[in-house]
Backbone as ProteinMPNN parsed JSONL, in Angstrom:
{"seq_chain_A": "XXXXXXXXXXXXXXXXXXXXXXXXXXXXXXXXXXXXXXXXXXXXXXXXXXXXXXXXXXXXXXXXXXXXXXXXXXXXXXXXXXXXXXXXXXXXXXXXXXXXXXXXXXXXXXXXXXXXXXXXXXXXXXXXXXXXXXXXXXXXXXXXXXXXXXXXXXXXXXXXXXXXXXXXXXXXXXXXXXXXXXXXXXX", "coords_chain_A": {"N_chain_A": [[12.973, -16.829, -25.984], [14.028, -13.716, -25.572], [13.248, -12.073, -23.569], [12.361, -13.448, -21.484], [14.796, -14.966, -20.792], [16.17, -12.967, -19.668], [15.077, -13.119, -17.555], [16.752, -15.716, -16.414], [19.011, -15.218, -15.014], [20.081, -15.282, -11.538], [19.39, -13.188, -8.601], [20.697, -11.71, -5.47], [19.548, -10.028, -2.927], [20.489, -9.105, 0.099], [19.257, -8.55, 3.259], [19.409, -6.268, 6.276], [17.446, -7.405, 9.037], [13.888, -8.623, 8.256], [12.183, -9.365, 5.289], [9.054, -7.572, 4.403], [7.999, -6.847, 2.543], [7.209, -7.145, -1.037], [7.254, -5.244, -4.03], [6.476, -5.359, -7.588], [6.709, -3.235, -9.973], [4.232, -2.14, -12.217], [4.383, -0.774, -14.582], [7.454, 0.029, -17.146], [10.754, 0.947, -16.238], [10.721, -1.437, -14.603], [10.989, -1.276, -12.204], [11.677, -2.806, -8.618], [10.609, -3.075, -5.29], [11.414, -3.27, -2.146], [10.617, -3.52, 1.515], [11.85, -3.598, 4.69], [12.944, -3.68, 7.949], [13.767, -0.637, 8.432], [13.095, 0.804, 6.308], [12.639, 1.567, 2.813], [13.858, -0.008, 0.135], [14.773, 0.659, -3.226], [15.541, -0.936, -6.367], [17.287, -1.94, -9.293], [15.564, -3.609, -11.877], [17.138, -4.897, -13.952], [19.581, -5.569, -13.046], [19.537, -5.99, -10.486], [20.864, -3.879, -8.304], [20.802, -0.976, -6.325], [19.051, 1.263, -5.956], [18.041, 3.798, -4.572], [17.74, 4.1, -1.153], [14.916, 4.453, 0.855], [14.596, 6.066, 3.855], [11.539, 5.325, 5.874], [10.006, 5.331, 8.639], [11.41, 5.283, 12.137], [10.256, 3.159, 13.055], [8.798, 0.198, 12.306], [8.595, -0.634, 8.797], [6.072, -1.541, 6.971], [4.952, -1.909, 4.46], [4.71, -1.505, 0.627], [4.111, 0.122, -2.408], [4.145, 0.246, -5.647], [2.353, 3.301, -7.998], [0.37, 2.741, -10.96], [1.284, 3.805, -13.085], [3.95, 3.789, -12.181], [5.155, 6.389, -10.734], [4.676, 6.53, -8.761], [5.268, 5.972, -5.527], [3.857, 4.572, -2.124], [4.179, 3.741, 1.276], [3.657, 1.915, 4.406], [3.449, 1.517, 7.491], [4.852, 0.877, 11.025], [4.332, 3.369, 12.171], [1.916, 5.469, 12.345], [0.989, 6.567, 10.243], [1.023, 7.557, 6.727], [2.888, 7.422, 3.554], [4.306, 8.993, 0.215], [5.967, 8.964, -2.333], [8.023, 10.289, -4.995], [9.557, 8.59, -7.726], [11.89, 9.369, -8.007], [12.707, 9.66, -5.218], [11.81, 11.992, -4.158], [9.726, 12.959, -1.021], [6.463, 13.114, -1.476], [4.044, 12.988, -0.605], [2.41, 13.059, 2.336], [0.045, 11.105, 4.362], [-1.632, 11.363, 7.039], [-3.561, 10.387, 9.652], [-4.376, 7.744, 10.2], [-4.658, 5.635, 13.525], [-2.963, 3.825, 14.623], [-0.776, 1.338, 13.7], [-0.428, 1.132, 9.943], [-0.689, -1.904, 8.222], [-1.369, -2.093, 5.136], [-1.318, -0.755, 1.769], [-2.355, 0.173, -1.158], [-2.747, 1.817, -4.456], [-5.303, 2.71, -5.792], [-7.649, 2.254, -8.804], [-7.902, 4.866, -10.383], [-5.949, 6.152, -10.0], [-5.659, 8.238, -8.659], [-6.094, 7.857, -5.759], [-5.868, 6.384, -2.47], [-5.742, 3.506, -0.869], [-5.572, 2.458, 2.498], [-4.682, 0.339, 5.211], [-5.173, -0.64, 8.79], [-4.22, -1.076, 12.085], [-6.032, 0.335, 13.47], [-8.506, -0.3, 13.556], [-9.859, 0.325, 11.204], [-10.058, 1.024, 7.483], [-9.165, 3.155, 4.763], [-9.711, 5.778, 2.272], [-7.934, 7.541, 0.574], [-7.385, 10.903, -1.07], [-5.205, 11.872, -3.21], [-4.575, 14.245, -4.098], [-5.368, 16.392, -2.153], [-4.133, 15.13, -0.028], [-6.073, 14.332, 1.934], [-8.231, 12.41, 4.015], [-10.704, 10.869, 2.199], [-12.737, 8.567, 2.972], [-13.942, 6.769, 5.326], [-13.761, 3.286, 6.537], [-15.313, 1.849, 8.376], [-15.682, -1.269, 11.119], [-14.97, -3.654, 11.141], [-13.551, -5.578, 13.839], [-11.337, -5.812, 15.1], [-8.112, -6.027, 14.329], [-7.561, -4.713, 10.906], [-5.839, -5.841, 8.422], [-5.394, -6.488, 6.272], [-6.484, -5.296, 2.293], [-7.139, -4.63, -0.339], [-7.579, -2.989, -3.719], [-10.08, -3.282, -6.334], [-9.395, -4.573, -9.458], [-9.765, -3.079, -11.69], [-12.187, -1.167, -10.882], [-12.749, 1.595, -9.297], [-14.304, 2.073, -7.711], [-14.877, -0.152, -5.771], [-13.621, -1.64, -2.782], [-11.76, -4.195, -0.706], [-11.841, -5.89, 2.26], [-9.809, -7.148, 5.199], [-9.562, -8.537, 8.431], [-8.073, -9.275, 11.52], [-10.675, -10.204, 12.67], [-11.355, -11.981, 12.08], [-13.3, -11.332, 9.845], [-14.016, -11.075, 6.209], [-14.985, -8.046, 3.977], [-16.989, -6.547, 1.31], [-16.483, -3.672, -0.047], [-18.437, -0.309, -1.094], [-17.719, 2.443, -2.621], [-19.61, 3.768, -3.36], [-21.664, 4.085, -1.908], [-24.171, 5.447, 0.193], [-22.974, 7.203, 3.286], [-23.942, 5.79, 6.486], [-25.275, 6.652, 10.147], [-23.853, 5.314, 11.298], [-21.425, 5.02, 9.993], [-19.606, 3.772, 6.868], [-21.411, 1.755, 5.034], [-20.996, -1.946, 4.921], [-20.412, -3.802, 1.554], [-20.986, -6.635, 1.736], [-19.977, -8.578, 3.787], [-18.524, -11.369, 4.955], [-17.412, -14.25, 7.562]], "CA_chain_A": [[12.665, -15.427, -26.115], [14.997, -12.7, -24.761], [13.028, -11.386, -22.113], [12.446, -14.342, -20.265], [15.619, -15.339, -20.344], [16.874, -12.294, -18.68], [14.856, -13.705, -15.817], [17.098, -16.896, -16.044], [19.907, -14.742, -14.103], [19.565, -15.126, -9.917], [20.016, -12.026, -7.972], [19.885, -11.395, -4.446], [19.756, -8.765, -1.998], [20.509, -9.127, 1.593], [18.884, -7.154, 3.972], [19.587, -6.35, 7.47], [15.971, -7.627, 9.515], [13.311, -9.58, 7.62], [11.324, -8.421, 4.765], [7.834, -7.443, 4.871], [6.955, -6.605, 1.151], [8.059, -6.795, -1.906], [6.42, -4.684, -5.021], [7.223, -4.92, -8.975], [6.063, -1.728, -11.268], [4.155, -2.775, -13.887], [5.915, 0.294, -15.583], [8.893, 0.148, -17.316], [11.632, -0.111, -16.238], [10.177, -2.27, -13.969], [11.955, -1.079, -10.624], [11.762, -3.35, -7.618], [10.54, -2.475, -3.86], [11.066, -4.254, -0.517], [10.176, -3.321, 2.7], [12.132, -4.131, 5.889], [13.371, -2.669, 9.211], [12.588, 0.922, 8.673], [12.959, 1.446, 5.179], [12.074, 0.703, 1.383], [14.67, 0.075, -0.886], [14.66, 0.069, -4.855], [16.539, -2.198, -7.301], [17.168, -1.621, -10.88], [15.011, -5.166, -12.002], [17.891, -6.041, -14.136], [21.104, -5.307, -12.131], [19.628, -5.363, -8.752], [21.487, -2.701, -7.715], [20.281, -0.535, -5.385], [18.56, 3.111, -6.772], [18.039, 4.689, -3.691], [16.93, 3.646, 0.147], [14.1, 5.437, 1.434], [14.061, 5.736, 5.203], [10.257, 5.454, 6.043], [10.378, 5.939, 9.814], [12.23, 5.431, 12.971], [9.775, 2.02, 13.435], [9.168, -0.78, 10.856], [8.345, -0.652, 7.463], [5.148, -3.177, 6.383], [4.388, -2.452, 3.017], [5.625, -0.504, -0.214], [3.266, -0.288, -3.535], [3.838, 1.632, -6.857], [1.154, 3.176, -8.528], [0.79, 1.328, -12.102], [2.162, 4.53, -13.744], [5.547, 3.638, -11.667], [5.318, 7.53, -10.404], [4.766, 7.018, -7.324], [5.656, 5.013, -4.382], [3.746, 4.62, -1.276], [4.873, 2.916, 1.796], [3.225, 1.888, 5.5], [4.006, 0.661, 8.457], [4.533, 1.016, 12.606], [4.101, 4.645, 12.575], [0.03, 5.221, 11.978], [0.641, 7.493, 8.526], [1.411, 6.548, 4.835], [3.596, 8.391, 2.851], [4.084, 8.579, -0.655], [7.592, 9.297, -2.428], [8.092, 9.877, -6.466], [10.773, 7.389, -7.85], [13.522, 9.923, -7.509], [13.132, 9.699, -3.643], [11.528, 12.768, -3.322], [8.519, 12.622, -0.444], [5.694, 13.844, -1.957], [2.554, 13.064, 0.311], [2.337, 12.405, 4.336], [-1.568, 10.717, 4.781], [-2.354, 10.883, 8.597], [-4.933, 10.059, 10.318], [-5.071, 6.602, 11.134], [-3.839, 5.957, 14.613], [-2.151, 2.743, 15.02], [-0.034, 1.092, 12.764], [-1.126, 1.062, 9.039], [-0.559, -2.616, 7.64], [-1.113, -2.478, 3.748], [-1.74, 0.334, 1.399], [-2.952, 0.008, -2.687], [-3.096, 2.514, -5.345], [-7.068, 2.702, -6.694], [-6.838, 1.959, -10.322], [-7.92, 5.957, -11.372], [-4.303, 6.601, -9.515], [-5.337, 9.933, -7.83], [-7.023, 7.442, -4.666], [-4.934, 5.534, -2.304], [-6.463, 2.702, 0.249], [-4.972, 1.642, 3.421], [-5.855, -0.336, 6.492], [-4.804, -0.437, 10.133], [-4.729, -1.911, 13.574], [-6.926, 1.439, 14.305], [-9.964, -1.34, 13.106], [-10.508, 0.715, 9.716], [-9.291, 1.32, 5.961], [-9.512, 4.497, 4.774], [-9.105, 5.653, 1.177], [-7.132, 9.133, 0.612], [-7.447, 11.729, -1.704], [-3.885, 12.288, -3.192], [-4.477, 15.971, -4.707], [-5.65, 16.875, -1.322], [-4.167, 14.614, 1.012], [-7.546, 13.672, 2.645], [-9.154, 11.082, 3.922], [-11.782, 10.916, 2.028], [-13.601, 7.925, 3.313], [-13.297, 5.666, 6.754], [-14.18, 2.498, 6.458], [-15.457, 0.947, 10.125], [-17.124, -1.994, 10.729], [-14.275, -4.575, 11.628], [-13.879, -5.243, 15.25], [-10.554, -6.288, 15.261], [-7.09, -5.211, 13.476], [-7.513, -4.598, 9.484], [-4.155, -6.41, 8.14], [-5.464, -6.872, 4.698], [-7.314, -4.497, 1.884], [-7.186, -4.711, -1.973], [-8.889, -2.435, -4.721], [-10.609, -3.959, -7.507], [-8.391, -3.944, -10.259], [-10.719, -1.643, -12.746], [-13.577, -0.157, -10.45], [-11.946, 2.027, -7.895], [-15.342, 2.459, -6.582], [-14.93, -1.309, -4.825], [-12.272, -1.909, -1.957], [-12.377, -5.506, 0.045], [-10.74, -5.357, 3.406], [-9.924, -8.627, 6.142], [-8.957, -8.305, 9.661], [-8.251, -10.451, 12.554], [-12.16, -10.574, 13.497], [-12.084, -13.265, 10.783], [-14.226, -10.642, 8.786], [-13.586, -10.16, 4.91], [-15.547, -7.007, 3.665], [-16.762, -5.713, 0.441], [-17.199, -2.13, 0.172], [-18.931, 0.266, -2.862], [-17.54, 3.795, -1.708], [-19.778, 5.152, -3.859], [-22.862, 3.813, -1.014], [-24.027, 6.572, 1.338], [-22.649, 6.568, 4.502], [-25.042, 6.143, 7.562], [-24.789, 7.169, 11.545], [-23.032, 4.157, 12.109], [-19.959, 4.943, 9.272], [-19.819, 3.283, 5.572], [-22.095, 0.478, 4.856], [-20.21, -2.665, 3.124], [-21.526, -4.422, 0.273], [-20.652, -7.949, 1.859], [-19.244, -9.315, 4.863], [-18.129, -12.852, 4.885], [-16.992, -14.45, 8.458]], "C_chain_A": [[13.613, -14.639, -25.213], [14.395, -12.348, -23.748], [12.798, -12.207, -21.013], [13.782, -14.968, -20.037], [16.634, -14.43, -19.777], [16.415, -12.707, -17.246], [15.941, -15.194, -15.477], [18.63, -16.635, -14.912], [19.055, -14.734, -12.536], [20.239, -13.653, -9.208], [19.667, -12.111, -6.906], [20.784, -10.3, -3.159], [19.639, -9.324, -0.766], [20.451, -8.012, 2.899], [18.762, -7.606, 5.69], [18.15, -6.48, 8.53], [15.141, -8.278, 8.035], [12.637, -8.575, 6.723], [10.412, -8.968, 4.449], [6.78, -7.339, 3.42], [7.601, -6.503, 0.369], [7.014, -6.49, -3.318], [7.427, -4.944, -6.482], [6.415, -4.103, -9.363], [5.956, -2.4, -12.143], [4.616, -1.44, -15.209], [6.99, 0.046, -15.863], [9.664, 1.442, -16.497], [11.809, -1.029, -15.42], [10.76, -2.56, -12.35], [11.119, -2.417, -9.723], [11.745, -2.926, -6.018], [10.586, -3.381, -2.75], [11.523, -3.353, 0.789], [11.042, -4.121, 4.155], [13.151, -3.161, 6.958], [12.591, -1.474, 9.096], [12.802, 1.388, 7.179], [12.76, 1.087, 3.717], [13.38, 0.877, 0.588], [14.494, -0.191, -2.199], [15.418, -0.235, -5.401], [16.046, -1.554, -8.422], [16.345, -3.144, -11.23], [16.307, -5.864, -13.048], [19.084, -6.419, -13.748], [20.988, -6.244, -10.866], [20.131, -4.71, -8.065], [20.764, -1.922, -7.105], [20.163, 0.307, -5.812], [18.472, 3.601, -5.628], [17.161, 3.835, -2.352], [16.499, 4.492, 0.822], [13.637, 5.286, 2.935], [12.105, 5.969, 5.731], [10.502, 6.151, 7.56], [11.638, 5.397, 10.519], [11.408, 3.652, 13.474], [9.905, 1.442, 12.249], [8.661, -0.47, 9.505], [7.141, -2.057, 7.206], [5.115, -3.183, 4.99], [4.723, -1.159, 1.899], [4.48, -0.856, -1.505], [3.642, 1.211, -4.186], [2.409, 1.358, -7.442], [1.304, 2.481, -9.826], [1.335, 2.34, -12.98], [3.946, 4.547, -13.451], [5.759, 5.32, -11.017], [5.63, 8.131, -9.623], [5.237, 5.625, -6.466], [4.975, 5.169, -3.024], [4.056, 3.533, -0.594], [4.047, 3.32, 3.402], [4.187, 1.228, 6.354], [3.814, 1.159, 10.604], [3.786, 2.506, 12.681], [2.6, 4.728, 11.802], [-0.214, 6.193, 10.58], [1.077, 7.037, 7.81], [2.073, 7.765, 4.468], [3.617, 7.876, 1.484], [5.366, 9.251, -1.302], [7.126, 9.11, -4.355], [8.985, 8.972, -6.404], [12.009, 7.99, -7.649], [13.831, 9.934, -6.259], [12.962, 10.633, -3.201], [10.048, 12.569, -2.449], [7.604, 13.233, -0.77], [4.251, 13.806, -1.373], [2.9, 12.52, 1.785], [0.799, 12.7, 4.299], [-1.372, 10.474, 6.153], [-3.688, 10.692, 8.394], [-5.392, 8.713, 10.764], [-4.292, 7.03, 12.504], [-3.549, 5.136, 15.637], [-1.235, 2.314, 13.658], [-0.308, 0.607, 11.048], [-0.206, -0.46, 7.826], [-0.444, -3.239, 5.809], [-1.691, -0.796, 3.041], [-1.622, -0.491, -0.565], [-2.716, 1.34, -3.291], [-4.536, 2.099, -5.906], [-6.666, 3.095, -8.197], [-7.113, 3.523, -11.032], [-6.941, 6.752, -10.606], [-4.235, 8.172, -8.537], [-5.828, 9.533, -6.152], [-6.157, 6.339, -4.312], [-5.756, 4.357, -0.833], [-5.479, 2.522, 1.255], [-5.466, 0.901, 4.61], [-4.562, -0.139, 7.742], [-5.402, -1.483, 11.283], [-5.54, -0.884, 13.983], [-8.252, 0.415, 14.136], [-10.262, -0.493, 12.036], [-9.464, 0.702, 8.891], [-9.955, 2.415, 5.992], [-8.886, 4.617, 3.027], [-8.964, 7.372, 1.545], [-7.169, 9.48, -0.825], [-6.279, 12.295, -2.159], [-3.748, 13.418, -3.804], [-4.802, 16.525, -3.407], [-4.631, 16.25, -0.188], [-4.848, 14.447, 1.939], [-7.712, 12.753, 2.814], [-10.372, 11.642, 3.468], [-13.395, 10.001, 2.368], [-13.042, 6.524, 4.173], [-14.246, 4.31, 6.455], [-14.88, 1.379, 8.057], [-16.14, -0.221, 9.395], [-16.069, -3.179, 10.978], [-14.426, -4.202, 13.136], [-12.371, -5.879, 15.873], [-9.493, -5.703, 14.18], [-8.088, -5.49, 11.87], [-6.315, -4.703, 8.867], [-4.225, -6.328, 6.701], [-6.171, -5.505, 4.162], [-6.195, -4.817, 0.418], [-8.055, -4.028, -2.515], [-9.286, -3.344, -5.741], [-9.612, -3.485, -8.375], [-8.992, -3.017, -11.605], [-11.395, -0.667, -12.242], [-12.799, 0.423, -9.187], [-13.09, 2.505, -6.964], [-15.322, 1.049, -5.547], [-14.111, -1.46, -4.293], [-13.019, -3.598, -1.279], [-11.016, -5.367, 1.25], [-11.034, -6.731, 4.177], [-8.97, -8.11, 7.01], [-8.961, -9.578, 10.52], [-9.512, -10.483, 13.497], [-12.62, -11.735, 12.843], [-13.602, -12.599, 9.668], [-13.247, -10.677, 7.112], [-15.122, -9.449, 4.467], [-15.456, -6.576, 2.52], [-17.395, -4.767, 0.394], [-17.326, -1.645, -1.017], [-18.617, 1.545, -1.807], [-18.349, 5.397, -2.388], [-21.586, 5.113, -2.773], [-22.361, 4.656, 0.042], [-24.043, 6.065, 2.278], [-23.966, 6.971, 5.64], [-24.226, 6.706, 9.131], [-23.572, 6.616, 11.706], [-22.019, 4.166, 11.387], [-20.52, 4.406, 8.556], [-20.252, 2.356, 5.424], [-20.701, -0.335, 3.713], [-21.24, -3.081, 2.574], [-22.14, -5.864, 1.031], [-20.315, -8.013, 2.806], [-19.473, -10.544, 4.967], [-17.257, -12.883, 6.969], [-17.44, -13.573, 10.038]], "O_chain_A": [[13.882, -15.078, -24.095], [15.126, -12.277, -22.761], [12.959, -11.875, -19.839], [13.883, -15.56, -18.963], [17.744, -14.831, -19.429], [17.034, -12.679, -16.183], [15.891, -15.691, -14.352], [19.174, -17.508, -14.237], [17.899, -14.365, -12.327], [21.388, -13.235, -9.353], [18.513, -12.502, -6.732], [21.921, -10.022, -2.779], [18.67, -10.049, -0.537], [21.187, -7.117, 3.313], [18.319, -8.621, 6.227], [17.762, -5.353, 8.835], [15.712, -8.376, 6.949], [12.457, -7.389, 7.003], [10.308, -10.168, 4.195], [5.588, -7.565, 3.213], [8.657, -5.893, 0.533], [6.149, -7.301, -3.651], [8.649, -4.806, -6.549], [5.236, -4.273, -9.051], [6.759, -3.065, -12.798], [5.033, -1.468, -16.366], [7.758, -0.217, -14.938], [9.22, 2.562, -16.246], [12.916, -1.56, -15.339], [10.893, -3.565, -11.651], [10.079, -2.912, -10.159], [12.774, -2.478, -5.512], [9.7, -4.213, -2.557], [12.549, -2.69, 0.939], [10.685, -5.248, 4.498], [13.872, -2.202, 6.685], [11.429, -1.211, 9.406], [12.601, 2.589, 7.001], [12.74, -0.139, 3.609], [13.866, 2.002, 0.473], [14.04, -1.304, -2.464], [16.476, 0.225, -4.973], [15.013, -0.918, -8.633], [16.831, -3.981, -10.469], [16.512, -7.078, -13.031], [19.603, -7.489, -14.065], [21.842, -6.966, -10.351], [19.862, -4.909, -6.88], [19.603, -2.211, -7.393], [21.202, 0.659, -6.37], [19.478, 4.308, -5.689], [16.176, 3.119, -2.532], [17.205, 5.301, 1.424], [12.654, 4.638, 3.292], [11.718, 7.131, 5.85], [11.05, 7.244, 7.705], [12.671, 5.096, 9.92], [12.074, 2.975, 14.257], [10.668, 1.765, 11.339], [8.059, 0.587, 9.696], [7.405, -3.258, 7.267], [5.219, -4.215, 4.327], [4.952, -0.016, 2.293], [4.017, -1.994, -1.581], [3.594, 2.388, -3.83], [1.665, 0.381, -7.52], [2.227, 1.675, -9.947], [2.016, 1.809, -13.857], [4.856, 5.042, -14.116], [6.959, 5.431, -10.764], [6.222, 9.182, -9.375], [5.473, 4.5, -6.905], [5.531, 6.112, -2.461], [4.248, 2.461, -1.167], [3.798, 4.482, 3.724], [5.247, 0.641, 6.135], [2.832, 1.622, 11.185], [2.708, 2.641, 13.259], [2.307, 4.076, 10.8], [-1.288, 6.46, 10.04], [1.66, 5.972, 8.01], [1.879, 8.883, 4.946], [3.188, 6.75, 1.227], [5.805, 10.201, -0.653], [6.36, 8.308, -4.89], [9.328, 8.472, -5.333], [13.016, 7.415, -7.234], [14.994, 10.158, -5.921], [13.472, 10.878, -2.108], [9.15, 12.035, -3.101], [7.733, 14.366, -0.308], [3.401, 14.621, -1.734], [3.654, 11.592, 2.077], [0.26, 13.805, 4.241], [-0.938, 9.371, 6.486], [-4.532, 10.769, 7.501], [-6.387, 8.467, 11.446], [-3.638, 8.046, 12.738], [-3.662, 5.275, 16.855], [-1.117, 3.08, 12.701], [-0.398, -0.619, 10.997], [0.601, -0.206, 6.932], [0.151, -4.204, 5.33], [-2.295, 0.072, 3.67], [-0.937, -1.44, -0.946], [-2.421, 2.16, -2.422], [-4.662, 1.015, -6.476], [-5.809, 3.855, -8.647], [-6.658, 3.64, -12.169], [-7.079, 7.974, -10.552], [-3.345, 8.847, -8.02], [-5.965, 10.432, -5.323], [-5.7, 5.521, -5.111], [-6.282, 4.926, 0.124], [-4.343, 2.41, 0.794], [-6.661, 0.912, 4.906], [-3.432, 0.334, 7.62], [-6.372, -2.233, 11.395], [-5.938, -1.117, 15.124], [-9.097, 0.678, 14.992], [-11.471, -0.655, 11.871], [-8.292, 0.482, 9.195], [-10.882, 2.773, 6.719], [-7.993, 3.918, 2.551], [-9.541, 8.117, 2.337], [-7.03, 8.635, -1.709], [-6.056, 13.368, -1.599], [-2.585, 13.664, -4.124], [-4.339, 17.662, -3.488], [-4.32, 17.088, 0.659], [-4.262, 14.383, 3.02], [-7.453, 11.917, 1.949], [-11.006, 12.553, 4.0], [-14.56, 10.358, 2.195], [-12.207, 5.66, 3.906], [-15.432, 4.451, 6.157], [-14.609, 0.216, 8.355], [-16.688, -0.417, 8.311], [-16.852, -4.129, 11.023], [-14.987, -3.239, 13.658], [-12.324, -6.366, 17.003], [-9.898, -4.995, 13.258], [-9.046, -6.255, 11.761], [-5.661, -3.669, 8.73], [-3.237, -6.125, 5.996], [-6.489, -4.635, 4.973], [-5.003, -5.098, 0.29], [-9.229, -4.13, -2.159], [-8.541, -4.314, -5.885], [-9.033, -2.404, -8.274], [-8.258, -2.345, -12.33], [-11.429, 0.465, -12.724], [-12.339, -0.255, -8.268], [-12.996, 3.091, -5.886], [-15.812, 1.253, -4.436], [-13.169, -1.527, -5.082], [-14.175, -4.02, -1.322], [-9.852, -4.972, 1.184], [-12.065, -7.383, 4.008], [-7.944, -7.489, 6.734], [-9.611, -10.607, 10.336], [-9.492, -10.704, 14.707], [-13.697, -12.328, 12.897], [-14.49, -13.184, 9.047], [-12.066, -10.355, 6.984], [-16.187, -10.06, 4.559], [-14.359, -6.157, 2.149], [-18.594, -4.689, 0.659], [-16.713, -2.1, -1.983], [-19.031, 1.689, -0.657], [-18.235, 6.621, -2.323], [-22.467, 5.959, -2.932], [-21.273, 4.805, 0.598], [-24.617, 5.02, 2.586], [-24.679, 7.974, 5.677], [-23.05, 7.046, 9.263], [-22.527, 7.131, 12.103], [-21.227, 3.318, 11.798], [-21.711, 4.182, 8.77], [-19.396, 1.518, 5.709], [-20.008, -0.009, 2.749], [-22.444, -2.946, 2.794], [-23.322, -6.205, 0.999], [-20.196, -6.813, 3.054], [-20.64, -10.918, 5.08], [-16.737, -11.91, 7.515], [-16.88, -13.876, 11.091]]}, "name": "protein", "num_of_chains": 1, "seq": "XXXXXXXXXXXXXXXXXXXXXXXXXXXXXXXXXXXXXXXXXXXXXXXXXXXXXXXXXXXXXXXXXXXXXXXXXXXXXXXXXXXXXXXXXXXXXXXXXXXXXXXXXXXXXXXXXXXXXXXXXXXXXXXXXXXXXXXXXXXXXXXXXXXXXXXXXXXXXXXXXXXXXXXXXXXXXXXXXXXXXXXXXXX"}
């Protein structure tokens, strides 16, 4: 079949410091993201050529995710905010508010809701018409390195930190004194 055998070509990119993430768009034309030093770079998927390198900050770069429309691009790392970039490389959202270094970030599958986590000890999902946090997640007691949405229900996130916790959360359960109840906690 033709399309797999365009994968039978090797390509590779060499990048100055190690890299930290690497994203495919399930959109055509199926760009390519990786993460290292301080910035995200994109690849054409069948060239590899380089489309544009997006300096994130002045610290490292952890993690890079398109949404599944390919539209967008967000990207974490040392500095404690997320940003979010169309594909042409313009910046189109700055999410503060954590306030340590934000380890992974998702797109929520109804694309307007973005998750991330942190060494602050929470995830937080954001509101990308507002740029809000709309909802903190506590309840680890130790960094938050990990976090994944469900891939249909963007009401479920699952988050794992170095407390040896994994966490599942329903964000549509009211929050109490103590911050957002999860569903689950394992460990």
């Amino acid at each position: 079949n033709r399309r797999w055998r365009a994968f039978e070509r090797k390509a590779t990119a060499v990048h100055f410091g190690h890299v930290r993430c690497v994203d495919i768009c399930t959109a055509p034309p199926h760009r390519i993201a990786v993460t290292n030093f301080d910035r995200v770079t994109l690849y054409h998927s069948g060239t590899f050529t380089v489309l544009r390198s997006l300096t994130v900050w002045q610290d490292s770069a952890y993690c890079c995710r398109f949404r599944s429309d390919g539209r967008m691009l967000a990207a974490s790392g040392e500095h404690p905010g997320v940003r979010v970039w169309g594909t042409r490389g313009k910046l189109q959202r700055r999410l503060d508010g954590h306030t340590r270094a934000v380890y992974q970030v998702w797109f929520l599958p109804n694309r307007t809701s973005l998750l991330s986590s942190s060494d602050d000890m929470t995830a937080k999902v954001w509101d990308l018409t507002t740029c809000t946090c709309v909802v903190t997640l506590p309840g680890h007691t130790d960094y938050v390195r990990a976090c994944h949405p469900h891939p249909f229900d963007s009401n479920l996130v699952a988050t794992g930190g170095y407390d040896h916790a994994v966490r599942l959360w329903d964000l549509r359960a009211s929050p109490s004194s103590s911050g957002h109840p999860s569903v689950m906690a394992v460990g």
